[in-house]
One Martini backbone bead per residue (centre of mass of N, CA, C, O) as a GRO file, in nm:
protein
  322
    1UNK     BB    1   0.060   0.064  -0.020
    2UNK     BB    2   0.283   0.231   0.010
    3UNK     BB    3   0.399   0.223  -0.277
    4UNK     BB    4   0.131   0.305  -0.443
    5UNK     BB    5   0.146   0.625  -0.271
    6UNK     BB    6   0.385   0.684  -0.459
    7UNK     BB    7   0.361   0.678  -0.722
    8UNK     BB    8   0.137   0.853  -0.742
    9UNK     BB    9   0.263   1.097  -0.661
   10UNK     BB   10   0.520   1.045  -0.872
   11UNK     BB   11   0.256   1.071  -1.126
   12UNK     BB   12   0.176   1.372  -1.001
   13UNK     BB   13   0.441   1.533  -1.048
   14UNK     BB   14   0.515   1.496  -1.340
   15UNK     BB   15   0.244   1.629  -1.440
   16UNK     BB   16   0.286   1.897  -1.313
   17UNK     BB   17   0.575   1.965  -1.466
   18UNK     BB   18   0.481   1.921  -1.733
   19UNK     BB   19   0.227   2.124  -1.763
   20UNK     BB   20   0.383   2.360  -1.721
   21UNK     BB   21   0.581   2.316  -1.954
   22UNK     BB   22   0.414   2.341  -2.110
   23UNK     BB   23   0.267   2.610  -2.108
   24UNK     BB   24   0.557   2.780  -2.158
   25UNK     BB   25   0.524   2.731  -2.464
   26UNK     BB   26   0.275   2.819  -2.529
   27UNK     BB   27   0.373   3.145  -2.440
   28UNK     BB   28   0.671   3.117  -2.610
   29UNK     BB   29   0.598   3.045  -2.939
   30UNK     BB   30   0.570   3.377  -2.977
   31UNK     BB   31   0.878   3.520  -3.100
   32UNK     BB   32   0.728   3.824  -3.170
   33UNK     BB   33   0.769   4.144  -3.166
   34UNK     BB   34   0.568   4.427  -3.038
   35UNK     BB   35   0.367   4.650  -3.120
   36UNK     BB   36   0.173   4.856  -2.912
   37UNK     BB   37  -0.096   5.028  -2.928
   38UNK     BB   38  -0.278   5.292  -2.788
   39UNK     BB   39  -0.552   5.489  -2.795
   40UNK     BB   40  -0.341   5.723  -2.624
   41UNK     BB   41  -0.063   5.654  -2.801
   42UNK     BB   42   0.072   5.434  -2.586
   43UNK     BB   43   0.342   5.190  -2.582
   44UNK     BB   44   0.418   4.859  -2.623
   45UNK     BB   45   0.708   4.617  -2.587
   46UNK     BB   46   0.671   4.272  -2.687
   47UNK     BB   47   0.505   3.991  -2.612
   48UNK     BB   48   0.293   3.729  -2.711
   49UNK     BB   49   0.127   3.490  -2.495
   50UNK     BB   50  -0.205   3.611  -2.502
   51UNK     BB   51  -0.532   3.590  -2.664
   52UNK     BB   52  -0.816   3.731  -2.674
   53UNK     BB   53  -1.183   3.914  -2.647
   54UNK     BB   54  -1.049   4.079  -2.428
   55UNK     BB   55  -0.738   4.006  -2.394
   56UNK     BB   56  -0.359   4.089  -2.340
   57UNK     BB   57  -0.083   3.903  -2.282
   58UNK     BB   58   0.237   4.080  -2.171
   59UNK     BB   59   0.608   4.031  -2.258
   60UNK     BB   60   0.846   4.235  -2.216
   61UNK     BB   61   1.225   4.286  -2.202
   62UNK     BB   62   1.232   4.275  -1.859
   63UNK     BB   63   1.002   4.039  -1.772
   64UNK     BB   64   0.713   4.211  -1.774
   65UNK     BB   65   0.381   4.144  -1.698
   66UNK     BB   66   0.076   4.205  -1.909
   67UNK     BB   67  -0.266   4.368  -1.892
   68UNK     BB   68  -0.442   4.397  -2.185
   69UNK     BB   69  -0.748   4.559  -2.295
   70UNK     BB   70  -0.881   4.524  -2.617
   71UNK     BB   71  -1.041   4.828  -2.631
   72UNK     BB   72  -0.739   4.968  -2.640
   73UNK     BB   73  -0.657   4.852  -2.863
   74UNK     BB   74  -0.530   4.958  -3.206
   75UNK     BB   75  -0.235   4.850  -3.297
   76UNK     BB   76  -0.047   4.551  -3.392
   77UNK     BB   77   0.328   4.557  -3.448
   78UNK     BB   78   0.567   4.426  -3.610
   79UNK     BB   79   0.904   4.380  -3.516
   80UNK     BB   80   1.197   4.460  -3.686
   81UNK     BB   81   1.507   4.482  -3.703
   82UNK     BB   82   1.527   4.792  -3.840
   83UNK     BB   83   1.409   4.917  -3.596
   84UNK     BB   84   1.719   4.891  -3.473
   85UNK     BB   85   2.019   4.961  -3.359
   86UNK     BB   86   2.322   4.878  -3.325
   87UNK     BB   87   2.282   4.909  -3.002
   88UNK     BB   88   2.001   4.776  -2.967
   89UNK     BB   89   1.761   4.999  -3.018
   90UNK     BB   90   1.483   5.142  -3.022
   91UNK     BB   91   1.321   5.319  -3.277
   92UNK     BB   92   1.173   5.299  -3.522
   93UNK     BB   93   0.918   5.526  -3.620
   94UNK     BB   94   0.823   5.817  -3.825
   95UNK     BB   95   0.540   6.005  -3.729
   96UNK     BB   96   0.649   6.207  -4.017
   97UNK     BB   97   0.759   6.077  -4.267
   98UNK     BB   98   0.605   6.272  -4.502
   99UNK     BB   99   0.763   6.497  -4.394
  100UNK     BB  100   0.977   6.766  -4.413
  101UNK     BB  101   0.976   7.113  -4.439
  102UNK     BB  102   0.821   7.140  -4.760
  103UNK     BB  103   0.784   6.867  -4.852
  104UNK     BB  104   0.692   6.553  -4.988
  105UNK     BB  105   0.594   6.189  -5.045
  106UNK     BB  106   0.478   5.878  -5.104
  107UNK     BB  107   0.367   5.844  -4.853
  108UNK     BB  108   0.095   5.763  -4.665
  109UNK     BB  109  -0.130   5.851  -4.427
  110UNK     BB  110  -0.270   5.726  -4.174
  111UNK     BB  111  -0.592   5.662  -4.070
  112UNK     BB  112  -0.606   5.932  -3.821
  113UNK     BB  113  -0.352   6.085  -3.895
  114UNK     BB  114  -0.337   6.395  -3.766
  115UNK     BB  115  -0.199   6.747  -3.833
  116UNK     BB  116   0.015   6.994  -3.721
  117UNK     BB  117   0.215   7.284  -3.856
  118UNK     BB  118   0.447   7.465  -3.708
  119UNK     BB  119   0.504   7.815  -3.806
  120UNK     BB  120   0.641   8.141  -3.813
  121UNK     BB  121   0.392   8.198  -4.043
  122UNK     BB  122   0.224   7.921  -3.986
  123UNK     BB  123  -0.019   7.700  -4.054
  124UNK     BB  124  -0.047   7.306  -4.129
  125UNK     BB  125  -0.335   7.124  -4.198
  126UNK     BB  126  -0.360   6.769  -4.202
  127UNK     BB  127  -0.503   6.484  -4.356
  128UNK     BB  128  -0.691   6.232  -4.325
  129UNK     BB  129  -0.873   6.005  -4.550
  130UNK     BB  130  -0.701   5.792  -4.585
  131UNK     BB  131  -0.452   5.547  -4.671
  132UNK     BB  132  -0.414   5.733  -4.958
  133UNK     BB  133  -0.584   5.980  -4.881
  134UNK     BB  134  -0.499   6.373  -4.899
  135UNK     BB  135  -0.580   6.675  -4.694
  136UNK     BB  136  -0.499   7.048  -4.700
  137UNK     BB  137  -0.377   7.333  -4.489
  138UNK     BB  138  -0.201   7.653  -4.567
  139UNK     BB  139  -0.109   7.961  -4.369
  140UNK     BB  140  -0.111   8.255  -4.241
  141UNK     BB  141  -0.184   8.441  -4.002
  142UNK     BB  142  -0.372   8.654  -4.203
  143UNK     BB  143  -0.461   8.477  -4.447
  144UNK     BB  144  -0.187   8.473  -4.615
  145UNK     BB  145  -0.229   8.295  -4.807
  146UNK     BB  146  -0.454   7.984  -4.953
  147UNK     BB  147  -0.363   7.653  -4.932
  148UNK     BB  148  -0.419   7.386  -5.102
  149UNK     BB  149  -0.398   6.994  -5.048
  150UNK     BB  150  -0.340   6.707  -5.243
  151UNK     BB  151  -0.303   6.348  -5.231
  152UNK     BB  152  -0.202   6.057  -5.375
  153UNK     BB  153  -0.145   5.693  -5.266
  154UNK     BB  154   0.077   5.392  -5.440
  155UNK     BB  155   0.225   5.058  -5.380
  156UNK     BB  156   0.387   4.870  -5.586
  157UNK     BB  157   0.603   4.851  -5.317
  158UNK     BB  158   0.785   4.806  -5.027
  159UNK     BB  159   1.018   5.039  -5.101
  160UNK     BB  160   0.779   5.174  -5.340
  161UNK     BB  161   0.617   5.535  -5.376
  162UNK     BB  162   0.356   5.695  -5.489
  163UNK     BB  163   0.276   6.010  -5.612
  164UNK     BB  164   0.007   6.268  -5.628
  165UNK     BB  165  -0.038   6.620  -5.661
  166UNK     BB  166  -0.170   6.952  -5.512
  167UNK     BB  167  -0.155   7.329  -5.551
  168UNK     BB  168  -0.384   7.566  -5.411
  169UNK     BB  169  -0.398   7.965  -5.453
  170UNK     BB  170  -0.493   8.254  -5.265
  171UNK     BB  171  -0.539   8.565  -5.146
  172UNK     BB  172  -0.843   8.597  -5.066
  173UNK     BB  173  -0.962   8.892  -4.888
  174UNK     BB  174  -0.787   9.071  -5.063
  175UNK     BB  175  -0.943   9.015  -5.366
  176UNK     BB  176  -1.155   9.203  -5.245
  177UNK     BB  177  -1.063   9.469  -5.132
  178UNK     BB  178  -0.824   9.429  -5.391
  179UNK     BB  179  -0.831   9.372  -5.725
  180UNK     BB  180  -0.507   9.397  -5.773
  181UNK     BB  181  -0.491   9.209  -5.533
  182UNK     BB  182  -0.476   8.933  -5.740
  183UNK     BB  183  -0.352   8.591  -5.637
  184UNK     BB  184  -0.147   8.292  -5.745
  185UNK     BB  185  -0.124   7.926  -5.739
  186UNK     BB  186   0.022   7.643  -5.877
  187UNK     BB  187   0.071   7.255  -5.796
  188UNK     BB  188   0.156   6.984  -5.966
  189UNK     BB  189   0.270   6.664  -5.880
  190UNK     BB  190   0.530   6.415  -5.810
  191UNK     BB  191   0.630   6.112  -5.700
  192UNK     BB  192   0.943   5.889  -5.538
  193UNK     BB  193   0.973   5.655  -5.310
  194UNK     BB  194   1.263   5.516  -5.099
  195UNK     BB  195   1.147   5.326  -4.859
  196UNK     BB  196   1.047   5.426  -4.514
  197UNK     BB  197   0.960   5.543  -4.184
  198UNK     BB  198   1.285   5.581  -4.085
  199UNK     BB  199   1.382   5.553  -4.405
  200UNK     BB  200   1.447   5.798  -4.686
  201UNK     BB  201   1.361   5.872  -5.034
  202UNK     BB  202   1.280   6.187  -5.256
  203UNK     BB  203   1.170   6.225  -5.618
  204UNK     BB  204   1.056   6.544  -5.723
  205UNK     BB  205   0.809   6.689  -5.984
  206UNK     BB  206   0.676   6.992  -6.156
  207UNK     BB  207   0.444   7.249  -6.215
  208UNK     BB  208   0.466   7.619  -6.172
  209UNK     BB  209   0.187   7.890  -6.139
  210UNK     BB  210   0.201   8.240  -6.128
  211UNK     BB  211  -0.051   8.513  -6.050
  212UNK     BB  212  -0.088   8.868  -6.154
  213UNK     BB  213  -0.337   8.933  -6.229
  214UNK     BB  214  -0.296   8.908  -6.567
  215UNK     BB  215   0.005   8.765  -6.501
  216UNK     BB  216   0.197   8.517  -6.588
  217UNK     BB  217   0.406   8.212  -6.458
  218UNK     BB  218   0.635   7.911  -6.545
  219UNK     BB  219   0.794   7.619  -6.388
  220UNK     BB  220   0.989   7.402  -6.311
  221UNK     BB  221   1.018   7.136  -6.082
  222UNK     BB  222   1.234   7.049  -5.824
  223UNK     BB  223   1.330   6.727  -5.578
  224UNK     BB  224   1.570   6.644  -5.294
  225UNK     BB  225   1.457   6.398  -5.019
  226UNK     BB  226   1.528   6.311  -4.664
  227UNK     BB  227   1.496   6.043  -4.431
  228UNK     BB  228   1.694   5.951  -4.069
  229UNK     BB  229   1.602   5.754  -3.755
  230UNK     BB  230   1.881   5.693  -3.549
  231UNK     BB  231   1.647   5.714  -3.306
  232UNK     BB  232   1.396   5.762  -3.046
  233UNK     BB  233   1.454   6.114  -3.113
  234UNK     BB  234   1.608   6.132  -3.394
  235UNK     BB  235   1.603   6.313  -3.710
  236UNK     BB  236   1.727   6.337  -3.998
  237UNK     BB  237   1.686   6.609  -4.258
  238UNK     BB  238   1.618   6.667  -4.604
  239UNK     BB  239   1.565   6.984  -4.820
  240UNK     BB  240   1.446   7.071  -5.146
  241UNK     BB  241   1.385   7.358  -5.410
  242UNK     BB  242   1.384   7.347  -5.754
  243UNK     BB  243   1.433   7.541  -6.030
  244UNK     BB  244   1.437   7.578  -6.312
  245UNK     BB  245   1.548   7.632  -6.598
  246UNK     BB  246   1.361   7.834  -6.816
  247UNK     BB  247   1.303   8.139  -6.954
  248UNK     BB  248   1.242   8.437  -7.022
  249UNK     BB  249   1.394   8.775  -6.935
  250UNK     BB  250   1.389   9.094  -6.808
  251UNK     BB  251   1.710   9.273  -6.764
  252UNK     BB  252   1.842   9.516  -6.587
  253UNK     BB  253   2.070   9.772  -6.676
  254UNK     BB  254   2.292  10.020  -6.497
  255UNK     BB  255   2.530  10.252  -6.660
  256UNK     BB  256   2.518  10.494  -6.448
  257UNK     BB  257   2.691  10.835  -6.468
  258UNK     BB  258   2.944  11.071  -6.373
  259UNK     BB  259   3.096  11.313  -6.494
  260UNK     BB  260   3.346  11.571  -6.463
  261UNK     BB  261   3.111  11.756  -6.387
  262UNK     BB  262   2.869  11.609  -6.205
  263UNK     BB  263   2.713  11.483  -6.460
  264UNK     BB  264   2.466  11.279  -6.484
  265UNK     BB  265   2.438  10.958  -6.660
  266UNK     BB  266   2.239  10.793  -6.788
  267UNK     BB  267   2.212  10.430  -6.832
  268UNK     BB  268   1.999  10.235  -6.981
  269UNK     BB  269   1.971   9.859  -7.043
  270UNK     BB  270   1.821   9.561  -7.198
  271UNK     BB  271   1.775   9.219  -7.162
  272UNK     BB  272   1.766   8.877  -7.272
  273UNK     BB  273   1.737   8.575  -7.030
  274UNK     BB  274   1.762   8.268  -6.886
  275UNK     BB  275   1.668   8.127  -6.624
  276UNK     BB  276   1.809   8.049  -6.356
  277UNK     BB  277   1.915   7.837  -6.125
  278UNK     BB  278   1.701   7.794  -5.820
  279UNK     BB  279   1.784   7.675  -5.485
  280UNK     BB  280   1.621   7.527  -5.141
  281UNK     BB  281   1.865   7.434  -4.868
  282UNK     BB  282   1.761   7.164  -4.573
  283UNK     BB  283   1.939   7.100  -4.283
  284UNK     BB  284   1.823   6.897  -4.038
  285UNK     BB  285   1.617   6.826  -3.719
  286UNK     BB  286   1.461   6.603  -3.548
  287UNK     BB  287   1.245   6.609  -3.227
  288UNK     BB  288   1.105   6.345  -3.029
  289UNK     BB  289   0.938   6.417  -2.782
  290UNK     BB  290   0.640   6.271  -2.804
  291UNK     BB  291   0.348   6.129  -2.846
  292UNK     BB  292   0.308   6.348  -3.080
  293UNK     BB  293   0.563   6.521  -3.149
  294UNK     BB  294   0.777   6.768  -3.276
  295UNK     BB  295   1.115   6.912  -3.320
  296UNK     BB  296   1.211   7.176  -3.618
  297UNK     BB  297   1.530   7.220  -3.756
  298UNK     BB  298   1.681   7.431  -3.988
  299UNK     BB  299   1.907   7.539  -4.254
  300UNK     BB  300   1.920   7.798  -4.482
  301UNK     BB  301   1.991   7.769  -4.854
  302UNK     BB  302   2.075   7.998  -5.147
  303UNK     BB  303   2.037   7.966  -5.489
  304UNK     BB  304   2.172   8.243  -5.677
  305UNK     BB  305   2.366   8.334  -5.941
  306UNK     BB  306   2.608   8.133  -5.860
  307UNK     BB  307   2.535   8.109  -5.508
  308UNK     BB  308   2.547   8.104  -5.233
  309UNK     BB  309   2.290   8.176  -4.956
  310UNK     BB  310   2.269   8.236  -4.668
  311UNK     BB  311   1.974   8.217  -4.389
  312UNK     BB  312   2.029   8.310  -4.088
  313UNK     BB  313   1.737   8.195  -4.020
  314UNK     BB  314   1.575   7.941  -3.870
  315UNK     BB  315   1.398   7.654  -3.934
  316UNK     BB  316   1.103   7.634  -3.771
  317UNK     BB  317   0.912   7.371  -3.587
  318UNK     BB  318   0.590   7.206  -3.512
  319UNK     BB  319   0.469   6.911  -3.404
  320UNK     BB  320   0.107   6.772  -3.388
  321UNK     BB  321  -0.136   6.573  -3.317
  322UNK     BB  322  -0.508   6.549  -3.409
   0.00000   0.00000   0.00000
């Protein structure tokens, strides 16, 4: 009798040892790191160890179980190794990753996240209509011009984005006040872009046309920008806007002088020139403050009659999400 509640004993410890050990694979059998997003904005990285349609238990990389209720659960992302830095450390995506200083690229918006970029001459405001288009608008503190934008976007490839927008702009109720002051601008544009939410590049062109009262001109435009998440605080980024040569231009030129009398001597005359190659470019850092915040400046450097002109003032963003 003694031996048989020895077996018995000993054949339900080794059961118990057993289905832990089960229990154990099965919560680590999804080796998949990820990203859980929670609809306050806030994040959490880990492992799913089980989930149902009420919970999710996550376990953290510092070994701490999480209970998150799934109504709270917003997007779970799986997490690429290309996410971390060469030091291990988790860098993630850029949530702003569609827009450089003045350009967009071929990314588009994911639906539901709209921002406001503040800018010290004034804000512009971006929307997400679906997860391939968007809609924006852009003025002045004084809402002069009202400039309106629209993108769509769609992927041929997982590493190559395209897209295609425009922008139209207007004086606004200055075009009322003073039928004089009635000016406006057009651009049609496309992109192509190339990376991801952390690093890319974008090569866009288009062609620009504004008028003022009865007088238009228009010019082919292209830009090359790029950026790249280097840590879970900042992006490097770099945006340009360059005007193509192309257009006659009449230029004045003013070779008036005194003669040895003390006398004036007007001498003006004009030649007609080709418009030269004029581009604005500007390197700059993006610091990622906080879930849907960032602050961004850069320095611009101005190209134009075969010179660089440095401009003193740096350009001042801020991100907010909407």
């Amino acid at each position: 009798m003694i031996r048989f509640i020895f077996c018995f004993t000993l054949l339900l410890t080794c059961a118990n040892v057993y289905a832990q050990a089960d229990t154990t694979a099965v919560e680590q059998q999804d080796t998949t790191l990820y990203r859980i997003v929670k609809t306050d904005g806030t994040e959490i990285l880990g492992y799913i160890l089980k989930q149902d349609e009420r919970e999710l238990l996550v376990k953290t990389k510092d070994g701490r179980k999480i209970l998150i209720p799934q109504y709270i659960v917003k997007e779970i992302i799986p997490v690429k190794s290309g996410d971390f830095s060469v030091k291990g450390e988790f860098v993630g995506e850029d949530a702003f990753a569609t827009r450089y200083f003045i350009t967009t690229n071929g990314l588009a918006m994911k639906k539901g996240q709209h921002y406001i970029q503040w800018n010290l001459f004034g804000p512009d405001f971006q929307f997400s209509v679906t997860d391939k288009f968007g809609l924006g608008l852009m003025t002045s503190w004084v809402a002069l011009p009202i400039i309106g934008t629209a993108k769509y976007s769609f992927n041929p490839d997982d590493k190559v984005k395209i897209a295609i927008g425009g922008l139209l702009g207007t004086s606004s109720w200055a075009a009322f006040s003073d039928p004089d002051f009635n000016f406006g601008g057009a651009l049609p544009f496309a992109t192509v872009s190339f990376g991801d939410r952390r690093r890319n590049l974008a090569l866009s062109g288009g062609y620009g046309a504004v008028w003022f009262g009865s007088q238009s001109e228009g010019s082919a435009l292209s830009s090359v920008a790029g950026m790249i998440k280097v840590s879970a605080k900042f992006s490097l980024v770099f945006d340009s806007f360059i005007i193509m040569p192309g257009g006659e231009r009449q230029v004045t030129i003013d070779n008036s002088y005194f003669d040895s009398n003390g006398n004036y001597v007007e001498v003006i005359s004009t030649k007609t020139e080709k418009r030269p190659i004029t581009g604005i470019f500007i390197p700059g850092l993006r610091w990622h403050q906080g879930e849907g915040k960032a602050f961004q400046f850069g320095f611009t450097g101005i190209y134009t009659n075969r010179r660089m002109v440095p401009i003193p003032i740096p350009m001042v963003q801020w991100y907010r999400s909407l």
